[in-house]
Legacy VTK file of the C-alpha trace (Angstrom):
# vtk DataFile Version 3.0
C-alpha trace
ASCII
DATASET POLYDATA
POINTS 197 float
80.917 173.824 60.010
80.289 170.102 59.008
83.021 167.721 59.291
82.767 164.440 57.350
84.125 161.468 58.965
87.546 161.102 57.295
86.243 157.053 56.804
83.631 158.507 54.104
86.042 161.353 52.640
88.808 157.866 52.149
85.721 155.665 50.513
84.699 158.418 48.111
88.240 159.042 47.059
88.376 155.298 46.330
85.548 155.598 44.108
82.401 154.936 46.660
79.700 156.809 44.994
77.551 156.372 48.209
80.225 157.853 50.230
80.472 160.773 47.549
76.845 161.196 47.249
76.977 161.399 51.387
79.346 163.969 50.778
77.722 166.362 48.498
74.649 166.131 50.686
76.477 167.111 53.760
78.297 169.681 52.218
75.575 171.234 49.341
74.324 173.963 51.547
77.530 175.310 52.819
78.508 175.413 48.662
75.081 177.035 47.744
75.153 179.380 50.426
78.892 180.425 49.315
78.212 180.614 45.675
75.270 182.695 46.166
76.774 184.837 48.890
79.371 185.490 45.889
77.336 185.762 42.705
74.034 187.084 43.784
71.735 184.595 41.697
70.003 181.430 43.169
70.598 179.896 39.646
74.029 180.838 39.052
74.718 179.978 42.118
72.790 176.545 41.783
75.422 176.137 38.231
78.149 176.849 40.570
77.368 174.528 43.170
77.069 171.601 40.847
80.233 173.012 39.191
81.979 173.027 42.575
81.357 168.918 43.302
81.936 168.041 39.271
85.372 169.621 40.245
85.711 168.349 43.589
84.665 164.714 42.388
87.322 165.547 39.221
90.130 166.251 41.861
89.382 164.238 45.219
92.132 161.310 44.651
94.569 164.875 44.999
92.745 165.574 48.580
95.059 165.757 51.294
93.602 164.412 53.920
95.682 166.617 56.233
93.786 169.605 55.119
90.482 170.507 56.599
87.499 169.014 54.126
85.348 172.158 54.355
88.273 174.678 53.567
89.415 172.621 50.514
85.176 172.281 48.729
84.687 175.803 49.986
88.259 176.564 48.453
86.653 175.445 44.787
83.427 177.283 45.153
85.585 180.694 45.984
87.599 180.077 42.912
84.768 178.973 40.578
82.816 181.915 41.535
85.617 184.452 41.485
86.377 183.216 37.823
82.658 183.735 36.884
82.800 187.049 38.597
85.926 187.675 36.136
84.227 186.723 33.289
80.961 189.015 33.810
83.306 192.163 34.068
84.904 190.964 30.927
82.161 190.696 29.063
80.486 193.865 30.559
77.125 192.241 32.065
75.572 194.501 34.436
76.521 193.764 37.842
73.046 195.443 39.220
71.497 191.989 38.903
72.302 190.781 42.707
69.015 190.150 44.751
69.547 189.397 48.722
72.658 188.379 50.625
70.929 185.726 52.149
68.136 182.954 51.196
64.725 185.167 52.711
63.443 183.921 56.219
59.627 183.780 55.556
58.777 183.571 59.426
59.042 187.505 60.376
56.053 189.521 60.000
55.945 191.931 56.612
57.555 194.409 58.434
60.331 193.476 59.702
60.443 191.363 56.475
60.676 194.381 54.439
63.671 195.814 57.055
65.259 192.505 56.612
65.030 192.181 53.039
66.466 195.928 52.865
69.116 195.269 54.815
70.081 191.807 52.718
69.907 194.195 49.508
72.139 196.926 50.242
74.717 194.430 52.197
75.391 192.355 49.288
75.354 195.624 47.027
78.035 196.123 49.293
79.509 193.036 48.843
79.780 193.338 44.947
81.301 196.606 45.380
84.469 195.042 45.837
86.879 192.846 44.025
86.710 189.182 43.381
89.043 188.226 45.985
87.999 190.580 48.601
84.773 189.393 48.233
86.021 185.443 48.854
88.000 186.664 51.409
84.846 188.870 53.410
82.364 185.857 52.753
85.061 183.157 54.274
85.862 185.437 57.298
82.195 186.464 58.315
79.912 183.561 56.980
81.908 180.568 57.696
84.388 181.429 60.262
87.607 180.862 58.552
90.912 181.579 59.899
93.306 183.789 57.924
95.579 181.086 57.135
92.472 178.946 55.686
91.517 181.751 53.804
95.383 182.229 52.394
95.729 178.913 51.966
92.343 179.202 49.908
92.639 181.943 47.893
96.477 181.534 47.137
97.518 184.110 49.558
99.796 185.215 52.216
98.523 185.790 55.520
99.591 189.841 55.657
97.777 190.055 52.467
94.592 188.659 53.764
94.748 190.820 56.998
94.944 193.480 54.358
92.426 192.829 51.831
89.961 192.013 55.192
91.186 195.312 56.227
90.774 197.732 53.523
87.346 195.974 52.713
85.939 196.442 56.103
86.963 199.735 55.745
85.623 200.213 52.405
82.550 198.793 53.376
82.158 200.870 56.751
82.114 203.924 54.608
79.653 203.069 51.816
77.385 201.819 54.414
77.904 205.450 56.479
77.885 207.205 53.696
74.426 205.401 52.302
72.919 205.975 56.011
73.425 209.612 55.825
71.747 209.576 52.682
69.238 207.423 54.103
68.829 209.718 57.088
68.827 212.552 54.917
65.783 211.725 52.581
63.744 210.513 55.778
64.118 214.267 57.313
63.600 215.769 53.621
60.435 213.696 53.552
59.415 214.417 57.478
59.827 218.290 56.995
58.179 218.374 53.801
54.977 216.454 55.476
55.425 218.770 58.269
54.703 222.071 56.603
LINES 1 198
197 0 1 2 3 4 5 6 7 8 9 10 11 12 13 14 15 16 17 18 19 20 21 22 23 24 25 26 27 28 29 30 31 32 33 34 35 36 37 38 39 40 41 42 43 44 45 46 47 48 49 50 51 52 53 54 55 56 57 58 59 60 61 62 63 64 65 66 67 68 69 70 71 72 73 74 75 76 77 78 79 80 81 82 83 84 85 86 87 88 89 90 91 92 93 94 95 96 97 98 99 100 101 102 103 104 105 106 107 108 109 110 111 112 113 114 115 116 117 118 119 120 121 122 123 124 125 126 127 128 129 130 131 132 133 134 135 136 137 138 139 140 141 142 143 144 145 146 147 148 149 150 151 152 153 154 155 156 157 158 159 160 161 162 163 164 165 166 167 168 169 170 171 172 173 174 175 176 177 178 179 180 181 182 183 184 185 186 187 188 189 190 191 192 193 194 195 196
């Protein structure tokens, strides 16, 4: 993870728009990354990113500089996008709009492209498969290394209930992804025999 030199993180707080601007480039692709991770959509994500540093720039005088930079702007993107993902269940938007987990690699071949890309897909359907805050907590925990008390700290937590939300999600998630290999497994024999005869 990038670490700012606290020098910059002071002048931006002070109202250095070079050292702020040094900021939001250092820190832009860790946001994206985390927003779309969470949402699914390069533009939504994109709107969330800038959303994240409008807030962060909003709220850096409160910055403790105490606190670990990349927890606290990762901390904002979490909650922005968890609100957003609050507000599409409330207004009953499909949620079957989510493309790849990651941003595609274009350097394998089209095969293993096309594994890749398959893979991505069902992972983040997944991902949206679970709750708001389970979904922070999984990206935090597996994309960017954070430690259970960064991610309580983060998502307004206790440490138990983190264990336990990382917990019943991997679970959760073991299953689905058992379950959809079976299925997977299942249609590929169907399809084999079927050829066969």
């Amino acid at each position: 993870m990038i670490n700012l030199e606290p020098e910059v993180i002071l002048k931006a707080q002070k109202g250095d728009q070079a050292a702020f601007s040094q900021m939001v480039e250092a820190y832009q692709r860790p946001v994206f990354n985390l927003c779309y991770r969470m949402l699914g959509d390069p533009e939504d994500a994109e709107d969330a990113a800038q959303e994240t540093f409008l807030r962060a720039y909003d709220h850096l005088r409160r910055y403790d500089q105490q606190r670990s930079f990349s927890t606290w702007i990762l901390s904002i993107a979490a909650h922005y996008c968890i609100d957003q993902l609050r507000k599409r269940r409330m207004n009953f938007l499909s949620m079957d709009t989510f493309p790849n987990l990651d941003i595609p690699d274009s350097s394998p071949g089209p095969e293993s492209a096309f594994h890749r890309h398959e893979d991505q897909r069902r992972v983040q359907s997944l991902l949206k498969s679970l709750n708001a805050q389970d979904r922070a907590a999984v990206v935090m925990y597996y994309w960017y290394d954070f430690s259970y008390e960064e991610i309580a700290d983060s998502l307004t937590l206790t440490v138990s209930a983190v264990k336990s939300r990382l917990h019943r999600a991997r679970l959760a998630l073991a299953q689905t992804w058992t379950e959809q290999e079976a299925k997977k497994y299942a249609a590929e024999r169907k399809q084999y025999e079927s050829h066969a005869l």
